[in-house]
VEXKETOR-383382 format. One record per residue (C-alpha): x, y, z; chain; residue number from 0. Coordinates in steps of 0.5 Angstrom, whole numbers, plus 500, padded with zeros to 3 digits. Layout:
N
PT   px   py   pz  chain  resi
PT    X    Y    Z      A   NUM
...
This chain:
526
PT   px   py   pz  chain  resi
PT  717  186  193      A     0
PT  723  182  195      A     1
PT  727  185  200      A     2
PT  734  187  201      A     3
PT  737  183  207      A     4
PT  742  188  209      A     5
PT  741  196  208      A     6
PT  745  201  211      A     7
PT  739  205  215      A     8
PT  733  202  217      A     9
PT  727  207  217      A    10
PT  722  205  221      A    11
PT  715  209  219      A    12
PT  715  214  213      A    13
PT  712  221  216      A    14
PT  716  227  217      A    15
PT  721  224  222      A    16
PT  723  218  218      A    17
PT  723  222  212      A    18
PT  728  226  215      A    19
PT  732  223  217      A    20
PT  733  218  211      A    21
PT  734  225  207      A    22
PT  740  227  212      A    23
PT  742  220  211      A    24
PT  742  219  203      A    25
PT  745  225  202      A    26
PT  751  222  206      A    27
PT  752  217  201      A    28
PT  748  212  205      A    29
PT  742  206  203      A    30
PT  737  208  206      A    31
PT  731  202  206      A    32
PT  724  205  209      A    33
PT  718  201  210      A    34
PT  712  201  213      A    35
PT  705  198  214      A    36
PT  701  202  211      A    37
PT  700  200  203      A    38
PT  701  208  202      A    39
PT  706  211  204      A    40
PT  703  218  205      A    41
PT  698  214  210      A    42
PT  702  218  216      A    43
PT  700  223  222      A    44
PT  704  229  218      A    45
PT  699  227  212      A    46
PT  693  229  217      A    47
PT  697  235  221      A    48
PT  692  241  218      A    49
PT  694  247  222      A    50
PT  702  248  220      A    51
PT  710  248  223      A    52
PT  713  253  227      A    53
PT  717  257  224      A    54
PT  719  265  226      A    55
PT  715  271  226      A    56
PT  716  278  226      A    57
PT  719  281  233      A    58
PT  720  274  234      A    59
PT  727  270  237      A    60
PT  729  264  240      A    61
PT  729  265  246      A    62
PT  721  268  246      A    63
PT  720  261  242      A    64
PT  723  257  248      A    65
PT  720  262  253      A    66
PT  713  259  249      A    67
PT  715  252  249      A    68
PT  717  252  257      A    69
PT  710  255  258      A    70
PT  706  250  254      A    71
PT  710  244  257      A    72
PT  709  246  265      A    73
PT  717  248  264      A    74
PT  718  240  265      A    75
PT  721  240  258      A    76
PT  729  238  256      A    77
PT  732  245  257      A    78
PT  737  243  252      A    79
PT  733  240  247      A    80
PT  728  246  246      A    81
PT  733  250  246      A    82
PT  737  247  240      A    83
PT  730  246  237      A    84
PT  729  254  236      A    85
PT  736  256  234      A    86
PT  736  250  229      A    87
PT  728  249  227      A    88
PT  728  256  223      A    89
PT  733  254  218      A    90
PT  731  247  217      A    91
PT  725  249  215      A    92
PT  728  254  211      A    93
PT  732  250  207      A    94
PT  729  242  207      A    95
PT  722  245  206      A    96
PT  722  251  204      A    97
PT  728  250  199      A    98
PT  730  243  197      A    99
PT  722  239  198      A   100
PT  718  246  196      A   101
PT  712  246  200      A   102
PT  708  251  198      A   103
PT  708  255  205      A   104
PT  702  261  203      A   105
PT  704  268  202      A   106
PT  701  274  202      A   107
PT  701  279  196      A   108
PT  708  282  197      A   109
PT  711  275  197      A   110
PT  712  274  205      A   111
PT  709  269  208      A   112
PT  703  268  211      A   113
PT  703  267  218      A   114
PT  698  265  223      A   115
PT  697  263  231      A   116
PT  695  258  235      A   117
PT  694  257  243      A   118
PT  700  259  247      A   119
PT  704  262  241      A   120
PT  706  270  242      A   121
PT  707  271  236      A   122
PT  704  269  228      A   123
PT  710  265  227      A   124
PT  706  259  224      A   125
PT  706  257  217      A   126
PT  701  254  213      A   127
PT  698  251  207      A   128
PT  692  253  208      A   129
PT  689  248  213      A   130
PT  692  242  209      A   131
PT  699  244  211      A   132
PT  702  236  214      A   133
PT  699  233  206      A   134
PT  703  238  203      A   135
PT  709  237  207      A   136
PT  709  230  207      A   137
PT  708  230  199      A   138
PT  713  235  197      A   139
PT  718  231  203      A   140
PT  716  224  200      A   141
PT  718  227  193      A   142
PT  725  230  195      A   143
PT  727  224  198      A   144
PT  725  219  193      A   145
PT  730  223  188      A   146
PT  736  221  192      A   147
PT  737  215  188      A   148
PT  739  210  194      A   149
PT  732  211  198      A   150
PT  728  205  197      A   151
PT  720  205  199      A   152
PT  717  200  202      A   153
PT  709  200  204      A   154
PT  705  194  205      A   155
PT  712  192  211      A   156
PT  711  192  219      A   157
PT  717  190  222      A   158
PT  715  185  229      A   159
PT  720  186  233      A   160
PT  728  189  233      A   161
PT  733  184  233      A   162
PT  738  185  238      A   163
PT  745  180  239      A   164
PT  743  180  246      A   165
PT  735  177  245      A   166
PT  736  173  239      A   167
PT  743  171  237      A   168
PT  744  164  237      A   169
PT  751  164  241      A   170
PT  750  164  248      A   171
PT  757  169  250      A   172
PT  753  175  246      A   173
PT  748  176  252      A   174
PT  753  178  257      A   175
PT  755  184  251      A   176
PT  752  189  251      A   177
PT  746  190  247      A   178
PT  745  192  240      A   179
PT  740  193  235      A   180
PT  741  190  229      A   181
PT  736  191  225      A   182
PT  729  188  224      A   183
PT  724  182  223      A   184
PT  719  184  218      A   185
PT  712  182  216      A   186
PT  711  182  208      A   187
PT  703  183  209      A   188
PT  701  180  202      A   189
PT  705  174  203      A   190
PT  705  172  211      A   191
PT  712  171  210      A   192
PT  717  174  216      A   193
PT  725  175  215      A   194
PT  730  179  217      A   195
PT  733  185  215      A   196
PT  739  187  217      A   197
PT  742  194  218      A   198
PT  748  199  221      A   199
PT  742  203  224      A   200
PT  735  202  226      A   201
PT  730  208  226      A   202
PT  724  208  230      A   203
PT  719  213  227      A   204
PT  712  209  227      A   205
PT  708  216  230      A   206
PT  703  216  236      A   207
PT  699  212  240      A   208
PT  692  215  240      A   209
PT  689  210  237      A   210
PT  689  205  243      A   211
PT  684  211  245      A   212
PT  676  211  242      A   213
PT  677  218  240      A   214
PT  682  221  236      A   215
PT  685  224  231      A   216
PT  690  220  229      A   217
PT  690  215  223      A   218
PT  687  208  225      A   219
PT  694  205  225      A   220
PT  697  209  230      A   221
PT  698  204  236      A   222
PT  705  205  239      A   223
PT  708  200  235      A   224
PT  715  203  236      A   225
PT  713  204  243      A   226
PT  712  196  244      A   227
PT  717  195  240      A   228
PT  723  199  243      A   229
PT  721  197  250      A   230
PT  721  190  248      A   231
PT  729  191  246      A   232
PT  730  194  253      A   233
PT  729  202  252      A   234
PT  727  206  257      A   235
PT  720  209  255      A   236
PT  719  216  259      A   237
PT  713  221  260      A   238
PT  708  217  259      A   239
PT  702  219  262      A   240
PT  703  226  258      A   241
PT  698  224  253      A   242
PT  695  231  250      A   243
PT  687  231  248      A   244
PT  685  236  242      A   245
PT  680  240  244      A   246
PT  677  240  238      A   247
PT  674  234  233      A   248
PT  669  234  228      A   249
PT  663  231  233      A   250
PT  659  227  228      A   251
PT  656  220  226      A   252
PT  657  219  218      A   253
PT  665  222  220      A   254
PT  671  220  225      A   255
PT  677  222  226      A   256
PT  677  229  222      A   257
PT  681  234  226      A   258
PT  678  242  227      A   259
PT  684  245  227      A   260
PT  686  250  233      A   261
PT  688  255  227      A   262
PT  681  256  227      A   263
PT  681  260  234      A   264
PT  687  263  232      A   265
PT  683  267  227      A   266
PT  678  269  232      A   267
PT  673  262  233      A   268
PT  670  261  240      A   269
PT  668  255  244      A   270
PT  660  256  246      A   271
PT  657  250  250      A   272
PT  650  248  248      A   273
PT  647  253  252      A   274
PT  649  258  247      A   275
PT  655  261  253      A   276
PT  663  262  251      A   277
PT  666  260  256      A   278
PT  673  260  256      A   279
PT  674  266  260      A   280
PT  671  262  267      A   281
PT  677  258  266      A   282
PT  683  262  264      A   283
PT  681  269  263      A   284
PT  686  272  259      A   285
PT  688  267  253      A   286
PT  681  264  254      A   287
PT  680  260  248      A   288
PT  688  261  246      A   289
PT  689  258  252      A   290
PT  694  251  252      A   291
PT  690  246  249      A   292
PT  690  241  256      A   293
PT  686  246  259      A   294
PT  682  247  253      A   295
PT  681  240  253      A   296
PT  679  239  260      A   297
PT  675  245  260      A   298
PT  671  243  254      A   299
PT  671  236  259      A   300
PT  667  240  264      A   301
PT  662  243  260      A   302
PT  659  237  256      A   303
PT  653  235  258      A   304
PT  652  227  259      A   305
PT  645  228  253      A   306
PT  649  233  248      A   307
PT  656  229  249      A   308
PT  660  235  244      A   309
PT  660  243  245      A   310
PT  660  248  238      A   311
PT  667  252  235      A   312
PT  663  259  234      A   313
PT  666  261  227      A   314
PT  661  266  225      A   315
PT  666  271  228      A   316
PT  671  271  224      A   317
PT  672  276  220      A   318
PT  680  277  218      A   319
PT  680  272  213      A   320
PT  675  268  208      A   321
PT  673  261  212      A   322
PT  673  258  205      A   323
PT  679  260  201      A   324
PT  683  259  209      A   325
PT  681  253  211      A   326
PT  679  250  204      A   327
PT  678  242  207      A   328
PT  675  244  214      A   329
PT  670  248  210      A   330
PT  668  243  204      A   331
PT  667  237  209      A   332
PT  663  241  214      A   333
PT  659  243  208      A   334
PT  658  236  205      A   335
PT  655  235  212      A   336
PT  651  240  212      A   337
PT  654  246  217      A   338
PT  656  252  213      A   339
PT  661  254  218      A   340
PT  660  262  216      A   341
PT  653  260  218      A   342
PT  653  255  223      A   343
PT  658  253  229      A   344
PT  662  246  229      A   345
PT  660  241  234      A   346
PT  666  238  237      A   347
PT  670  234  242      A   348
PT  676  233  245      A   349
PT  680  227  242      A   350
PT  686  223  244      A   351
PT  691  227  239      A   352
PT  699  227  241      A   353
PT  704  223  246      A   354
PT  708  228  249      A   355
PT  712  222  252      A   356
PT  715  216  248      A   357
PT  722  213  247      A   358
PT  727  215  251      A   359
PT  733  219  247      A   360
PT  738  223  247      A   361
PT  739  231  242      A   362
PT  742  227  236      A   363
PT  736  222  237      A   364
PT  740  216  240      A   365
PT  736  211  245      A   366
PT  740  207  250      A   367
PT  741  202  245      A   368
PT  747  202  240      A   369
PT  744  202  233      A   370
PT  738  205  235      A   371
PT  735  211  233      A   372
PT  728  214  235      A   373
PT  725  220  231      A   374
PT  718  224  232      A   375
PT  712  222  236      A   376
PT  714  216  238      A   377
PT  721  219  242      A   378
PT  722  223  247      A   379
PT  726  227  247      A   380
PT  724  232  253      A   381
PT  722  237  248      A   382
PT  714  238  249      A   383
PT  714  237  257      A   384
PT  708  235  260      A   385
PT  703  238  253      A   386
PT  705  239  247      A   387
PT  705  247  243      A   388
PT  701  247  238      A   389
PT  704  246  232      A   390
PT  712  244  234      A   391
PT  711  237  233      A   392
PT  712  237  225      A   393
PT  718  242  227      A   394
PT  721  237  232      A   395
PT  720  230  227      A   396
PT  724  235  222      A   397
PT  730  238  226      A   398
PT  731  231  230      A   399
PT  730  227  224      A   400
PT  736  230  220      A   401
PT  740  231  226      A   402
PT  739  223  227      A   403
PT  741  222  219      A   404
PT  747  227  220      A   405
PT  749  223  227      A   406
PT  748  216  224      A   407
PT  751  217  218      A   408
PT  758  219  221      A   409
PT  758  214  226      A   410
PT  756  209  221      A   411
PT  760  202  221      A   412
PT  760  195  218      A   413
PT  755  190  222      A   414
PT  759  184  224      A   415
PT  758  178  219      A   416
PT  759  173  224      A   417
PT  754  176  229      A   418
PT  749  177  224      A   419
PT  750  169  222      A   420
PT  749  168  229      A   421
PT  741  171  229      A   422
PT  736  166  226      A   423
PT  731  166  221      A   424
PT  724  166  224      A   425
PT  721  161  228      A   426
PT  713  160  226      A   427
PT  709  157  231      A   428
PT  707  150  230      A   429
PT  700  147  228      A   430
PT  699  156  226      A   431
PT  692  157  228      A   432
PT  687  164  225      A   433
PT  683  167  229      A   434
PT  676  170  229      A   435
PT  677  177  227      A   436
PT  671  178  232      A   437
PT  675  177  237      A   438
PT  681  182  236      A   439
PT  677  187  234      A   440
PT  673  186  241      A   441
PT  679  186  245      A   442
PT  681  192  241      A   443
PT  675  195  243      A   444
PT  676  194  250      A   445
PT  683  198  250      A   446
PT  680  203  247      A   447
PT  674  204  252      A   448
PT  679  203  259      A   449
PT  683  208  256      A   450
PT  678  213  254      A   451
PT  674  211  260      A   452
PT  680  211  266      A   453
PT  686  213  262      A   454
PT  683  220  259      A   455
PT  683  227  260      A   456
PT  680  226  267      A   457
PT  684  220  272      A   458
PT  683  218  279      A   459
PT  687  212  283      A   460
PT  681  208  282      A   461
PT  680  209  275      A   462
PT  687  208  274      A   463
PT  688  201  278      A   464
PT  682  199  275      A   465
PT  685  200  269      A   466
PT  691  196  270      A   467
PT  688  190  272      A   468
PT  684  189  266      A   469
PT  690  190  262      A   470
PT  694  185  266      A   471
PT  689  180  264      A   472
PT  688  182  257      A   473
PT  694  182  256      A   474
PT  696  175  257      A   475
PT  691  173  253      A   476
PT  693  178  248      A   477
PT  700  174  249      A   478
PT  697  167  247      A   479
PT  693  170  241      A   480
PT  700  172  238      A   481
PT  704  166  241      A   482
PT  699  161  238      A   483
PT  697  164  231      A   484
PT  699  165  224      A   485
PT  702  172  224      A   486
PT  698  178  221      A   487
PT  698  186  221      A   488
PT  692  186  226      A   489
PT  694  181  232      A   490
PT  701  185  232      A   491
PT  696  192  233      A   492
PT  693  188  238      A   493
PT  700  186  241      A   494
PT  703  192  241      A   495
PT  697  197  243      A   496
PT  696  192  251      A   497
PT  703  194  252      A   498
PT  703  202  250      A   499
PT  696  201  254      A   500
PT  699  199  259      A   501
PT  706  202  260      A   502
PT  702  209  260      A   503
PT  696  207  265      A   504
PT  702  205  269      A   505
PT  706  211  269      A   506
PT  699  215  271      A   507
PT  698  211  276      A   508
PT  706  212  278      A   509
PT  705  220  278      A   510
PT  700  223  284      A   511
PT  702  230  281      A   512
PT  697  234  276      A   513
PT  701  238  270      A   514
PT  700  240  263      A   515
PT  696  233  260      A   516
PT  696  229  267      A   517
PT  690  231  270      A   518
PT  688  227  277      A   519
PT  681  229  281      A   520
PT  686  225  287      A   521
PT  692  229  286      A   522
PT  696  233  291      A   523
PT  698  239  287      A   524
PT  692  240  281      A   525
């Protein structure tokens, strides 16, 4: 697939936040190009998202939903970002999802729809699709996108690094400008080949980091690329160190990355140690195992023996809804490993799941570059504070997606030609040489292990320095790796995962104060 040279909007990524914003865009008359690295464009964190996307509920309101979020968020959320996410989220939801996409929310009989909770919410104002809930977003949003005749998909594409006049314009007087994104290089992974692709408007929207973790809950390709990316255009990347931890991944050896949704919970389920004890309410006894994912984590944390290494989801206890009819893909893949969840509890551990922090942005989701949009996990837009609330995280990728279509389609102007004359065409390295793939996986690994070992749910000043200093050494090698071989999708992970790996570790080793996911044993305030 060969390409445009120049496209309007350059999305970067095809999850909820990209497809937002590309469907706010392309229903303002703009070309939209969307790429990603996947050779599926479903192969997003929405697919994977199981619980469902805050809605409202009855006896519900803006305010209350704010009150929540704050909560969650140790009140270190942006304020006015939360604020226009409550008023505004509702009626997205309604119109793209419900009325333009047509996600097919559960209902119950009379025609309503059926809402669920999770940890922290006050009211039932989740809706579902059963425990498939981002699979069915991700399918219908993808379908309506693609029925805008000006969208075009393209998988199989990983886009290097964003082209800016400042760093990569041949002509000198540009790096006294100010900066300003103007599109992208772009690996084409079947060919090897990399060529710019020029655009009014750069949209970052690569999803999380949890990857650069040995357990998670995320798709393997999420490796902070857009983080990587943007900090080296020269973004700021803020609340690093806030990285939530869900509390419960399927804990098996035949099955990796399967989330147990926190729904589950929600409709009665109990957390139970080994030893057959439910112990949440030792560690907060009124929300007990509704309590904020964080302190669910780190409870879950303190009860693992180091021999068992996972406690067990107790669902025999729900009883309000049918485990089989509810959660349809927890229950069949429990079952082909022979666990009757009526029968049986779940084994589970908690696993690096959400990156409360990310790029710096503004409400319309502007970075501090012209040209350059962050949506979704991989911004900040100060919405989810120091922990993310169950289920807002699809809301956001939908509410500030199609805020940054709307706002880039109104600021959209004309690239200038001579400036985009100025910029290269990629330089390869001399004499390329290929790599033992051993040896990227290695080093991959060893970020991974330092990540969960110092960087996870429990930190200390020790572990946190020891951290950095390998990561400082590995990333010098990772470097030359990058600087001497053929280009290929898995030495740009590599590159990108040492410097997500290291911008986090180095923003909790900065923070000495415990809050929401940022817990250290030697902090002045836990």
């Amino acid at each position: 697939m060969l390409l445009p040279s120049k496209v309007d909007v350059l999305v970067i990524g095809s999850g909820l936040a990209g497809l937002s914003t590309a469907a706010a865009a392309a229903e303002e008359g703009l070309e939209v190009l969307i790429i990603t690295k996947s050779t599926q464009v479903s192969e997003t964190n929405t697919w994977y998202a199981q619980g469902g996307i805050v809605e409202t509920g009855t006896g519900d309101s803006p305010d209350l939903l704010v009150q929540d979020i704050l909560n969650a968020g140790a009140h270190l959320n942006h304020k006015e970002a939360v604020r226009i996410l409550a008023e505004q989220g509702p009626e997205y939801v309604q119109e793209y999802l419900v009325h333009k996409s047509g996600v097919p929310f559960q209902r119950g009989t009379e025609g309503e729809f059926d809402r669920t909770k999770e940890g922290a919410h006050t009211v039932r104002r989740i809706l579902h699709v059963n425990d498939q809930t981002g699979r069915a977003i991700q399918e219908n949003m993808t379908r309506y996108t693609q029925g805008h005749g000006n969208v075009t998909f393209a998988p199989g594409f990983f886009a290097v690094d964003i082209i800016t006049n400042t760093h990569h314009s041949s002509d000198p007087q540009q790096r006294y400008k100010q900066t300003r994104a103007l599109g992208a290089y772009i690996l084409e992974e079947k060919s090897g080949e990399i060529y710019p692709v020029f655009a009014q408007s750069t949209v970052i929207a690569t999803g999380g980091i949890g990857n650069v973790y040995l357990h998670t809950s995320n798709p393997e390709g999420s490796n902070g690329d857009g983080i990587a990316m943007a900090f080296r255009a020269g973004c700021n990347i803020i609340n690093s160190e806030y990285i939530q931890f869900h509390p419960t991944l399927l804990y098996h050896r035949d099955v990796k990355r399967f989330l147990i949704t926190e729904a589950l919970r929600g409709e009665g389920a109990r957390l139970m140690n080994v030893r057959g004890e439910y112990f949440m309410e030792r560690y907060h006894p009124s929300l007990k195992d509704l309590a904020t994912r964080d302190q669910v984590a780190r409870a879950i944390y303190n009860e693992m023996d180091g021999a068992d290494g996972y406690v067990f989801l107790d669902t025999r206890s729900i009883k309000q809804v049918n485990i089989p009819d509810r959660f349809p893909g927890i229950y069949n893949q429990c079952m082909e490993l022979g666990i009757d969840m009526t029968r049986d509890p779940i084994p589970v551990v908690p696993a690096a799941h959400y990156f409360c922090g990310g790029i710096k942005v503004d409400t319309w989701g502007r970075t501090e570059i012209p040209g350059l949009y962050a949506v979704g996990e991989s911004s900040c837009t100060g919405v989810h504070g120091a922990n993310r609330l169950a289920s807002v995280s699809l809301l956001e990728a939908l509410v500030y997606g199609i805020r940054a279509g709307k706002d880039l389609a109104k600021r959209a102007t004309h690239l200038d030609l001579t400036l985009q004359d100025s910029i290269p065409e990629w330089v390869y390295p001399t004499g390329e040489v290929d790599f033992d793939p051993l040896l990227i996986q290695h080093d991959m690994l060893t970020i991974q292990s330092t990540m969960w070992n110092y960087v996870g749910i429990i930190r200390s000043n020790k572990r946190l320095e020891r951290a950095l200093a390998d990561f400082n050494y590995l990333n010098h090698r990772i470097e030359k790796f990058y600087q001497e071989a053929k280009v290929t999708k898995n030495i740009l992970e590599l590159r990108n995962a040492i410097i997500t790996a290291s911008i986090i570790a180095r923003a909790a080793t900065t923070n000495k104060t415990s809050l929401g996911c940022h817990f250290r044993t030697d902090s002045n305030l836990i």
